[in-house]
C-alpha positions as CSV (number, residue, x, y, z in Angstrom):
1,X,15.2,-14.3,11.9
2,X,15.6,-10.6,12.2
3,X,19.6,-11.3,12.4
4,X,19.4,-12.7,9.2
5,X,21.8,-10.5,6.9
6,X,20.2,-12.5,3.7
7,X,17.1,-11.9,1.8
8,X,13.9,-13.5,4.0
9,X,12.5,-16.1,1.0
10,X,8.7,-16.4,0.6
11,X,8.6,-18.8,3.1
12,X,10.2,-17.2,5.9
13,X,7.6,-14.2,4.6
14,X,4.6,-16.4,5.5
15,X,6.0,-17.5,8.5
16,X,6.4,-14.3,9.9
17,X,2.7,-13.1,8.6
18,X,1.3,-16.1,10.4
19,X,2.9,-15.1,13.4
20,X,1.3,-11.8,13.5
21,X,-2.1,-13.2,13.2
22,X,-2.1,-12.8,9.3
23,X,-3.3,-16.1,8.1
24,X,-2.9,-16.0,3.9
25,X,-4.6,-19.3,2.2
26,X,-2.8,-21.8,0.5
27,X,-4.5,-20.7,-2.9
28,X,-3.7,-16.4,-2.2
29,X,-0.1,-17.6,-1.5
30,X,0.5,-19.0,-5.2
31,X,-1.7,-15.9,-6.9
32,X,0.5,-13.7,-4.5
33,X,4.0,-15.6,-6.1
34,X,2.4,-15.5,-9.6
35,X,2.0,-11.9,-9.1
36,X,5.6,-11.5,-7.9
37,X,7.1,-13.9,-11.1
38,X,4.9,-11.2,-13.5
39,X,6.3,-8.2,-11.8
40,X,9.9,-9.3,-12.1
41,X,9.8,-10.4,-15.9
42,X,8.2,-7.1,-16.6
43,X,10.4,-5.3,-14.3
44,X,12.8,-6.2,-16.8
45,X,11.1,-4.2,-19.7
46,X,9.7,-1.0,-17.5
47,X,10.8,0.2,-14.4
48,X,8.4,-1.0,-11.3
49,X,11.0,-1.3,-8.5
50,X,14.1,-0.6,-8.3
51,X,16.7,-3.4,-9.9
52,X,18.7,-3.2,-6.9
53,X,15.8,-4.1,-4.8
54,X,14.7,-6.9,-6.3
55,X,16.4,-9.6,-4.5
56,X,14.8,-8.8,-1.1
57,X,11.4,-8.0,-2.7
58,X,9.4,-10.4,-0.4
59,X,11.0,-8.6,2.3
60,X,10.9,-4.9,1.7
61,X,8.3,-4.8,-0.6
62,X,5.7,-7.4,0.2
63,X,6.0,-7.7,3.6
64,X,5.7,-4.4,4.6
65,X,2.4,-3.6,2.3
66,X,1.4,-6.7,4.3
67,X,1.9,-4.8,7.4
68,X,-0.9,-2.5,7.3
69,X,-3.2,-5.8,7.8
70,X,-1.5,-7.0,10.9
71,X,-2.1,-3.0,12.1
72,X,-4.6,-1.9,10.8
73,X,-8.5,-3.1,11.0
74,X,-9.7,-2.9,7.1
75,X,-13.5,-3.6,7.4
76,X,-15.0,-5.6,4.8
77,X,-16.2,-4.7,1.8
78,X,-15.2,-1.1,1.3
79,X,-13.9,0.9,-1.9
80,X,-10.0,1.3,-1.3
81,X,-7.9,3.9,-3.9
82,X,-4.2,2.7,-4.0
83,X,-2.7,6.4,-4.5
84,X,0.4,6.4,-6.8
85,X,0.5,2.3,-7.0
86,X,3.7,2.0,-9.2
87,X,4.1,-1.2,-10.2
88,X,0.9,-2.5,-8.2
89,X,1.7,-2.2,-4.4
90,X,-0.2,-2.4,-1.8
91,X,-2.8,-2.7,-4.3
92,X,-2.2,-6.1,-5.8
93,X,-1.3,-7.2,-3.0
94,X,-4.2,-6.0,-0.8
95,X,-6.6,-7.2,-3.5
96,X,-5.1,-10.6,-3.3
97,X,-5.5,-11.1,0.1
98,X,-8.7,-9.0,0.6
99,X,-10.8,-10.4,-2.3
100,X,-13.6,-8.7,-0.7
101,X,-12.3,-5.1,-1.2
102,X,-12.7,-3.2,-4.2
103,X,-9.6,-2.1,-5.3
104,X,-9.1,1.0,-7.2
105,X,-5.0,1.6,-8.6
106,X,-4.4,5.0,-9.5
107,X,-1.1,6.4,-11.1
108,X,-0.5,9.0,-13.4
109,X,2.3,7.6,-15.2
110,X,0.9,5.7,-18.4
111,X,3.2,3.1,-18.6
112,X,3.1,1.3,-15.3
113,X,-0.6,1.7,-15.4
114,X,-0.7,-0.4,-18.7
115,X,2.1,-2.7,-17.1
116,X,-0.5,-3.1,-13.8
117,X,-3.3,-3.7,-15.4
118,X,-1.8,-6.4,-17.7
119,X,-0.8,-7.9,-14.3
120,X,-4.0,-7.4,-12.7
121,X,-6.1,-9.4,-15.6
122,X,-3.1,-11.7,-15.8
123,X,-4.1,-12.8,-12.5
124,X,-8.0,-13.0,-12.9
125,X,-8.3,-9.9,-10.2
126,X,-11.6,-9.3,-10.8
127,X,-11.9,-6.7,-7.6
128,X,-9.7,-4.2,-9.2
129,X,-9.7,-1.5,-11.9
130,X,-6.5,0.5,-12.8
131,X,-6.6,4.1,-13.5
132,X,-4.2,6.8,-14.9
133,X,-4.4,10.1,-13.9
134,X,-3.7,12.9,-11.2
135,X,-5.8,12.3,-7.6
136,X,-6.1,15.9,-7.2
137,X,-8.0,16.4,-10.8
138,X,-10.2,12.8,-10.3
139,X,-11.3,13.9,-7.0
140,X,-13.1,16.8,-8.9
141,X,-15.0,14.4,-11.4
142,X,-18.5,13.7,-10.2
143,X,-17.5,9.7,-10.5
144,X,-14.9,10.2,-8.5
145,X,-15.6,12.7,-5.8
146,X,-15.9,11.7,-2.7
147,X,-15.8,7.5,-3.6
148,X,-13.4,6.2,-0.8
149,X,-13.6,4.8,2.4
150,X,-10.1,4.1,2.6
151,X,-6.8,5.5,0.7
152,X,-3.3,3.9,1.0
153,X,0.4,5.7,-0.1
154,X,3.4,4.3,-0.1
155,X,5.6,7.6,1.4
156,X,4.8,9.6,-2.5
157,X,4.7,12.7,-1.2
158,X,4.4,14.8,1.9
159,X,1.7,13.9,4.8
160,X,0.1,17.7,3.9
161,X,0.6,16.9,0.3
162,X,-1.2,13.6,0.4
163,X,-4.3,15.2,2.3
164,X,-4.3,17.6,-0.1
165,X,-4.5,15.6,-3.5
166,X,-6.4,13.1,-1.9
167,X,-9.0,15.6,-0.4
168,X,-11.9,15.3,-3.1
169,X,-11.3,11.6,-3.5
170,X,-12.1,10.6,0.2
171,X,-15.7,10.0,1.9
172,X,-16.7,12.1,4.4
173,X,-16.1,9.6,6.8
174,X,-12.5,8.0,5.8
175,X,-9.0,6.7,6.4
176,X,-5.5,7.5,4.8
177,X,-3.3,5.3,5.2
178,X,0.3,6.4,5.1
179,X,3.1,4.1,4.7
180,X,6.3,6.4,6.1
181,X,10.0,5.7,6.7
182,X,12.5,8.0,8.9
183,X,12.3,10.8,10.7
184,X,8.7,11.8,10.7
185,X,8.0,14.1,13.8
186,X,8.3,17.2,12.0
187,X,5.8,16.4,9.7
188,X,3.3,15.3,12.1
189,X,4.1,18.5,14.2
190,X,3.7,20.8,10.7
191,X,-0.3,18.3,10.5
192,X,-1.0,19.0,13.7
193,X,-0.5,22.8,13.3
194,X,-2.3,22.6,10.5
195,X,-5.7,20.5,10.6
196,X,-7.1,21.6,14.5
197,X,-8.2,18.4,15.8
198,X,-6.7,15.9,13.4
199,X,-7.0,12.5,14.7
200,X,-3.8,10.6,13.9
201,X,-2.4,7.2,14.4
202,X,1.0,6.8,14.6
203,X,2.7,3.0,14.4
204,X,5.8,1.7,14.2
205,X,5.8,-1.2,11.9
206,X,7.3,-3.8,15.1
207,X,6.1,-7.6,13.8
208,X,6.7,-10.7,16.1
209,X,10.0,-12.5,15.0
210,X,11.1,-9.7,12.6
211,X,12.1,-6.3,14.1
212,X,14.1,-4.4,10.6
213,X,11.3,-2.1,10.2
214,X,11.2,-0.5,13.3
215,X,15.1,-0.8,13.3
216,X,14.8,1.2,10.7
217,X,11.7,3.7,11.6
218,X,9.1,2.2,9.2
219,X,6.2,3.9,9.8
220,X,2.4,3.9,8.9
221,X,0.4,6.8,9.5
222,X,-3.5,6.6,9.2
223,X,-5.3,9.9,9.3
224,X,-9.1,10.0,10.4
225,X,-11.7,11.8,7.9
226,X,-10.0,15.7,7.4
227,X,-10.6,18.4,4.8
């Protein structure tokens, strides 16, 4: 399957999630295609992924948010911020499949956040709440200091950058979650130097019966509580 020079189709996507231990229900599958047939026709109108990507969008997209479940232990019930969400991923994504998150979808563009949480009410997601603005000024609102247990990015910025803007938004006790591509050492070597002690967690994204991601250095990078 990995061979395959052709988009993987939702099927094959499922496939490849149950054979990493990812089981999605029958009813999260259809809400998780609804969601897909919403963020292509309003692709169309605003900007959410690139055009040129949407063809493998089960693939690139979808899959590797789903990644982070098959790495990553996400205890139940926690308040999650999706940092610079876009057009709704990981978030909508993670919210689908963990109904028992709550799922908070922060962007600072206006229009996708309008777009996402069309999407999200669309779908009856009733574990999530869209929000527009900066992480770096929310954090310092008394609502919003200091309100996550976990934080996930999609490679927005810089590792230092991320802990930065995400600093007053994070618990004492938290996770960011990092999704990275490429050459990454650097970066980590520039963290280490740094935070003194940082605890990081370093994982190439390598699935059973699909292997482009870590062909391709697909990365995610959780970070343990640091200020």
């Amino acid at each position: 399957m990995s061979e395959n020079l052709n988009p993987l189709n939702p099927i094959e996507v499922r496939q490849i999630c149950i054979d990493n231990g990812l089981i999605i229900s029958d009813q999260q599958w259809l809400l998780l295609e609804e969601w897909v047939d919403l963020l292509l026709n309003y692709n169309q109108e605003i900007n959410l992924i690139s055009r040129k990507e949407t063809d493998w969008l089960w693939e690139k997209q979808i899959l590797h948010c789903l990644s982070l479940l098959v790495l990553r232990e996400i205890p139940q019930g926690l308040k999650l911020c999706d940092f610079g969400t876009g057009g709704g991923l990981p978030g909508i994504i993670l919210a689908i499949i963990r109904p028992d998150l709550h799922l908070t979808l922060l962007d600072s563009r206006q229009k996708k956040v309008a777009v996402v949480q069309k999407m999200s009410e669309d779908l009856g997601l009733s574990n999530v709440k869209v929000i527009c603005g900066r992480g770096e000024l929310l954090g310092k609102n008394t609502e919003w200091n200091q309100r996550f247990s976990i934080i996930v990015a999609r490679g927005v910025a810089s590792i230092i950058d991320l802990i930065r803007w995400t600093g007053g938004l994070r618990k004492s006790e938290s996770v960011l979650h990092i999704y990275k591509g490429g050459e990454i050492q650097d970066e980590i070597n520039a963290l280490s130097l740094k935070f003194n002690g940082i605890k990081i967690s370093k994982s190439l994204i390598d699935l059973k019966e699909y292997s482009k991601f870590k062909q391709n250095q697909k990365y995610i990078i959780s970070i343990d509580s640091v200020y």
